[in-house]
Structure formats: C-alpha cells, structure tokens
N, C-alpha and C positions, 0 to 999 in steps of 0.2 A: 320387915320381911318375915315370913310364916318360918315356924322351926321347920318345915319341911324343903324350904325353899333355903335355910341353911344349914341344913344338914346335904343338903346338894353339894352345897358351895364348897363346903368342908372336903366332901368327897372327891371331887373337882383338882381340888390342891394337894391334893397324893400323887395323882398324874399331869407335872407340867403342861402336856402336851394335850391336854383334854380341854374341852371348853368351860368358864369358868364364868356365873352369871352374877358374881357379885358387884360388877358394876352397872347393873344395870338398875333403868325406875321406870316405875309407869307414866312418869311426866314429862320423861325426854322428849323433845322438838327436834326439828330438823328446818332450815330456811334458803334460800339461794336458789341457784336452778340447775336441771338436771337436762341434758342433752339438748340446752335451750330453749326447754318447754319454762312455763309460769311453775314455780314450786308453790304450792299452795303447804300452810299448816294445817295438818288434818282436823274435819270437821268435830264435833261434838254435838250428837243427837238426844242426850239423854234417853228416855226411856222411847224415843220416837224412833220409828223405821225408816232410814235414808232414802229418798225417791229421787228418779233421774229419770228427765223427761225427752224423749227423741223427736224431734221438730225438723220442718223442713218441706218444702213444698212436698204433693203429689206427685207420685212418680221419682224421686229420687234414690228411693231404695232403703227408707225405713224399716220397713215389713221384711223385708229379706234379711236385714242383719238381723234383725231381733229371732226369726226363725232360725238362720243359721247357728246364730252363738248360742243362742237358749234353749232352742226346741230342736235340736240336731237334724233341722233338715237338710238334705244335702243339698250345697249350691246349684245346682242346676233345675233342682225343682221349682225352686224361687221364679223361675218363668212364669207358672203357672198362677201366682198369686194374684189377689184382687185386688183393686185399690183397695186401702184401708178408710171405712166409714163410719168407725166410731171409737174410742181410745180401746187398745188391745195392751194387758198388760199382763207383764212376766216379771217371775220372782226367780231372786238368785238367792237359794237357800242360805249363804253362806251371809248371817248378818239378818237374815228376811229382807234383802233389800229389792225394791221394786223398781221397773223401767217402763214408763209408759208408752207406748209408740200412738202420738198425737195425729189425726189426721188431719194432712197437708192444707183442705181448702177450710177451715173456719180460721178467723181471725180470735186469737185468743186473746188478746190483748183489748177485745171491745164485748168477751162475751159476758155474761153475767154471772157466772161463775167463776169462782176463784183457782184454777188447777193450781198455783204455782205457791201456796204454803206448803211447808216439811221440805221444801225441792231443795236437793244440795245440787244438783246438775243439770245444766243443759248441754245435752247434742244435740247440733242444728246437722245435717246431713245437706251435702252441695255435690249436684250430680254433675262432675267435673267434664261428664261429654255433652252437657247440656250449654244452654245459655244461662250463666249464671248471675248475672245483675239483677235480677228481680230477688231470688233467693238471699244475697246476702244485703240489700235494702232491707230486706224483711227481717235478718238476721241481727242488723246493726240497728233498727228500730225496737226491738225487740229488747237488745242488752240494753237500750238507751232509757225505755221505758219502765224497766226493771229495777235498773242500779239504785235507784232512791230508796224504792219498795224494799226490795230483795235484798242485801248486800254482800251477802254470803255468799249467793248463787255462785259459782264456776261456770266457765262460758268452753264448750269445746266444738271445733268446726270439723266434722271428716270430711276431706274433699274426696269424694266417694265415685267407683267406680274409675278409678287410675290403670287398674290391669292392662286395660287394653290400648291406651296412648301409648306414643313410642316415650323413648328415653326423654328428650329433651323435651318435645311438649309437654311433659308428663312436667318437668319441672318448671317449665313456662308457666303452663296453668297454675302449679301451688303458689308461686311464687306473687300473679297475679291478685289473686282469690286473698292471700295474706294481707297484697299491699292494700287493695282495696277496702277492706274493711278497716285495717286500720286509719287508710285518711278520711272513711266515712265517720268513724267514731271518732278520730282527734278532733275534726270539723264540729261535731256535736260537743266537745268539748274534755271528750275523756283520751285522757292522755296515758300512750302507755298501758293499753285496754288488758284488763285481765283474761288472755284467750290463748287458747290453746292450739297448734291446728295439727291433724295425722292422714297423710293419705293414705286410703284405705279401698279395702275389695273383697269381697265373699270368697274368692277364686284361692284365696291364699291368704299366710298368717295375719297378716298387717290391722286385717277387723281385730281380732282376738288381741294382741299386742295394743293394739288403740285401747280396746274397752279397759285393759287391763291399769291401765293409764290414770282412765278416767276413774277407774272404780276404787284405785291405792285412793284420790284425792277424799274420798267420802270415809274411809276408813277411821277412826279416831284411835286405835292401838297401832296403827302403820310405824311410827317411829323407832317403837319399843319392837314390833316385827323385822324393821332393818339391823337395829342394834344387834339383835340374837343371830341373825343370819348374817351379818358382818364376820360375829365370833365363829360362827362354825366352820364359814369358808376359809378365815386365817387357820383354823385348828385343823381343819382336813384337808388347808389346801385346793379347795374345789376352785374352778375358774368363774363358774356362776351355781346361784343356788336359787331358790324359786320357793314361795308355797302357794302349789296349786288349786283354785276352785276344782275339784275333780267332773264334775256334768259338764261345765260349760269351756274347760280348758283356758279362763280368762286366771292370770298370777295377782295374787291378795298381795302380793308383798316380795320384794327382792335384794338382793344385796346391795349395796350402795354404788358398785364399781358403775359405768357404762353402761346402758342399754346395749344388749348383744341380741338382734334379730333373729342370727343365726344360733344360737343357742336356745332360743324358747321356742325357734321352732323343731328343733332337735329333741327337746325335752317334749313339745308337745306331741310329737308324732310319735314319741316311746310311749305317753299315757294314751293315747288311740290302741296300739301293739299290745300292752300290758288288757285290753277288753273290758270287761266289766268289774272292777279291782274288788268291789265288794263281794263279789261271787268266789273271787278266787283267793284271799286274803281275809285272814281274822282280826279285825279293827278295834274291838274291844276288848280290856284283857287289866287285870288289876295293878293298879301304879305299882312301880316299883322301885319307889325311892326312900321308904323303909328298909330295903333291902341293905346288907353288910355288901363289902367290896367282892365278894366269893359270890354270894348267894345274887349277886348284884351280875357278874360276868357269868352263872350261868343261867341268869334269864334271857340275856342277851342272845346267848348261843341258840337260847332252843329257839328263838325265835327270827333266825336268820333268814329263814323262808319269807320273812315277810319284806326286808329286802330286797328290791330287785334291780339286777347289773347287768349290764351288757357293753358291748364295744358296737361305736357306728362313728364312723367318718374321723377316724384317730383319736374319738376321745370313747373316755366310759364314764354310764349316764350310769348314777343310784338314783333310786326312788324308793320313797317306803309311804305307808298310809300313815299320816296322823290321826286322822279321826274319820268318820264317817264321811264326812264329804270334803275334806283335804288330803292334801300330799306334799310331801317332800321331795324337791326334783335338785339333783345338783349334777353339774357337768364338769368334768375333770382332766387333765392333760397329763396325770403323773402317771409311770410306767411302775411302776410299782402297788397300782392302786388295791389289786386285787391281796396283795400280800399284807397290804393295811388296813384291810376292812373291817377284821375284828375293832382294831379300833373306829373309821368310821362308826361303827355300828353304836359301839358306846356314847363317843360323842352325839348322834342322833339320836339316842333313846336319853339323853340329857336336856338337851333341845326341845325334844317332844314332850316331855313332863312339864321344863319348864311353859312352852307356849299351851300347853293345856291349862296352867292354870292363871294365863294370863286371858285365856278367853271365857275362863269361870269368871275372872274378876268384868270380864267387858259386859 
C-alpha cells in the first residue's frame, strides 16, 4: 500500500466511526448471485477497451435505447428514428468503453468479418409486443455458436418494450421468453446457460437499471468498488449508495445490499434536478490527504458546496462529484442526517481519494 494510502488509514483510526480502508486489495473477488441474476467475476481487459454489442432483430428497439441512455434523446422522439443500416456506435466515457448497436437484418454469424473479438457482452433486445420465436432462435443460435469461440462473452436478454402490457401478461411473457430459451439451449446441450434477463422500457428507469447491470459485469475494479462503498454505507449509515456514470445516469458500481429500484430511481432523477453538475460544481481541486487532521476538516468545510442534500419522498439524497464524469449518490432514512454531515462529508472526501487512486491504478 503507497505511504499515502497509509497515512489515510492511520488517519481513519483517530475517528472510529469514520471509514477505514485498510482492509481493503485490489484483487478482491466477489461470486454467487445477486437478485437471481448469473454473478459473473469481473472481466479483465488489459490494455484493451471493453466492447458490448446490442443485437436483435429489426425493429425491436435497439436504436432507441442506445439514443435514450447515451445520446439523451428524449423517449418519445425515438418514434421518429430509422431503422438502423449499418453498426452505430457510442462511447461511455467512463472506462472508453463502446456499445455497438448491430443492425437487425444481417446474419453475423455467416458474415466475413469478425465483429465479436474484445466483445465482453452481448444484449440481444426481444420486443416483448411482438412475436417472439423467431428472435430468441436467433438469440440461442447465436450463444450456441459462440460458447466455443468466445467463452468469456456474457449473454444478456432485455425483453424490451414491457411498459405497456398489463401486470400479469407483463409477467407471462418474461416468464415465457426465460423458459424458452433455456430449453432451447439445454436441448443444444448447455446446461444452466450463462444469461441474464431484465425487462426493460425507454418510458421509465428499468433501461438505465438494466444497462447498469450489464455494464458492473465488464468492469474489472467492480469488487474493490463494492468493498469501498460497503464501508461507507455501514460508516454513514446510508440505505443505498451508488457511483454514478454522470451523462448517461447508468451506476459503475453499488453496495452489496439488494437491488432497490426505487432508490436509483430517486437518486437518478436528483442527478437530472442537480443540471449540468460540471457547470455548477468545481470537480478538480488538490488531494488532500497530506493534510493534518485540522488542516484536513478545514478543507472539508470550505468545500461543502460541493455537496449536495436534499429531502424527497422521506429520505435525504447526498451526492457530491468525484471526478469529472462520476458521482457519489447515497440515499439515507436517518433523521438526524443533516446534523451528521460534517461527518458524512469526511468520510466521503476519504472515499474519494481513495477510489481516485484506485482508478489511477486501473
């Protein structure tokens, strides 16, 4: 560990109740599963940039998520788009990593070029109002022809376009679309298929929560991300914590408790309210973990603006900027919160040093 990263530690251990990062390593793992889903152990790309490729017939609604999440078009413009006629891709600054959105009618699995080296993901997109036996044929042909080649690959299914069925067919179809493919791929022989499935809608969080999903699995510092943000929530008490891509509102990384829907969509619609964070917030600013414990609480202080609290639906949401294109989002139930923020604040600006120089090492 760097003498700055124990002289953290050191500091840490003057205040029990502060967070304290000496248990932590860069080679922590994590395995099992998480609300059901496949846990994947995160990828390792070396010096290569993570690619995730979006697949799925025409007309399903590729092009519309990738605009919505990436290119902040508003849902409803999505009407207007064309079919897609040749690969359209977008970068999620965060990592450089790229999302292809593949167009529906070529068969790539006969074309002559190779799309699917560097690929850590596939989303296959299944338009859940549609007829969909032909799409997950293609979908379970696909993982089947791959598994040899590819092994790494992650396999993730949106069954897309859910908004607008009622309650119960809403779950008939998932439940459908799930079984099916898995007796199509045990028949092929794979058992216990490595796939993922999230229904999902432009109209509402559940795209942004999916991707977010999809995008922890590519990450390779993810474990060492939950560890940190484990400790912060035990030390401040939060109920859930978050670090946010700030453009695309898709979370890098969260605490280990439960998926909670209704909190990232709480926290996501505070970073939509909070506007343009970089306009209104100074993001870079010199570490301050040479600082003494004095000089150390009052950099904190002056820098309290860069925090920002509010109260919405009984709890109170902190956010603060980590760096140029993340944030810190935590949601909180304690009635006293605002009375403990000085400390929040510390423990955050502890946090933030540390995960700053874990994304120097990444």
């Amino acid at each position: 560990m760097s003498s700055k990263a124990t002289s953290k530690v050191s500091l840490a251990r003057q205040h029990p109740s502060h967070i304290s990062t000496a248990s932590l390593g860069e080679n922590q793992s994590t395995s099992g599963e998480v609300d059901g889903d496949v846990r994947y152990p995160p990828m390792g790309f070396g010096k290569q940039k993570p690619k995730m490729l979006l697949m799925g017939l025409k007309r399903s609604g590729k092009s519309s998520i990738t605009n919505v999440v990436f290119r902040k078009m508003a849902p409803h413009e999505t009407l207007f788009l064309e079919a897609t006629t040749r690969i359209q891709k977008s970068v999620m600054p965060f990592m450089d990593f790229q999302i292809w959105d593949l167009p529906g009618q070529i068969d790539y699995l006969s074309s002559s070029f190779d799309i699917f080296s560097n690929v850590g993901g596939i989303v296959w997109v299944i338009d859940a109002q549609d007829n969909y036996l032909e799409p997950i044929s293609r979908f379970t042909s696909t993982v089947v022809a791959l598994t040899d080649l590819y092994p790494s690959i992650r396999y993730s299914v949106f069954i897309h376009k859910t908004d607008s069925l009622t309650e119960d067919y809403r779950e008939d179809t998932i439940r459908d679309v799930m079984q099916k493919i898995s007796d199509e791929l045990f028949d092929e022989g794979l058992e216990n298929p490595p796939v993922n499935y999230f229904p999902t809608s432009i109209y509402d969080h559940t795209i942004f929560e999916a991707f977010s999903k999809v995008i922890q699995g590519l990450v390779p510092q993810l474990p060492t991300y939950e560890t940190l943000l484990d400790t912060v929530a035990a030390s401040c008490r939060f109920q859930k914590v978050y670090i946010f891509e700030i453009v695309s509102k898709v979370y890098i990384a969260s605490d280990t408790k439960p998926s909670d829907l209704a909190s990232y969509e709480l926290c996501s619609d505070f970073i939509n309210a909070i506007g343009d964070l970089n306009d209104m917030y100074s993001w870079r600013r010199a570490p301050s973990m040479s600082l003494n414990d004095d000089e150390r609480a009052q950099d904190i202080e002056s820098q309290t603006a860069e925090a920002v609290v509010c109260s919405a639906r009984g709890n109170t949401v902190y956010l603060r900027g980590l760096n140029d294109l993340l944030a810190f989002v935590g949601v909180s139930k304690e009635p006293n919160f605002q009375k403990e923020k000085a400390m929040v604040d510390y423990n955050i600006q502890m946090f933030q040093d540390t995960l700053l120089q874990v994304l120097d090492r990444a």
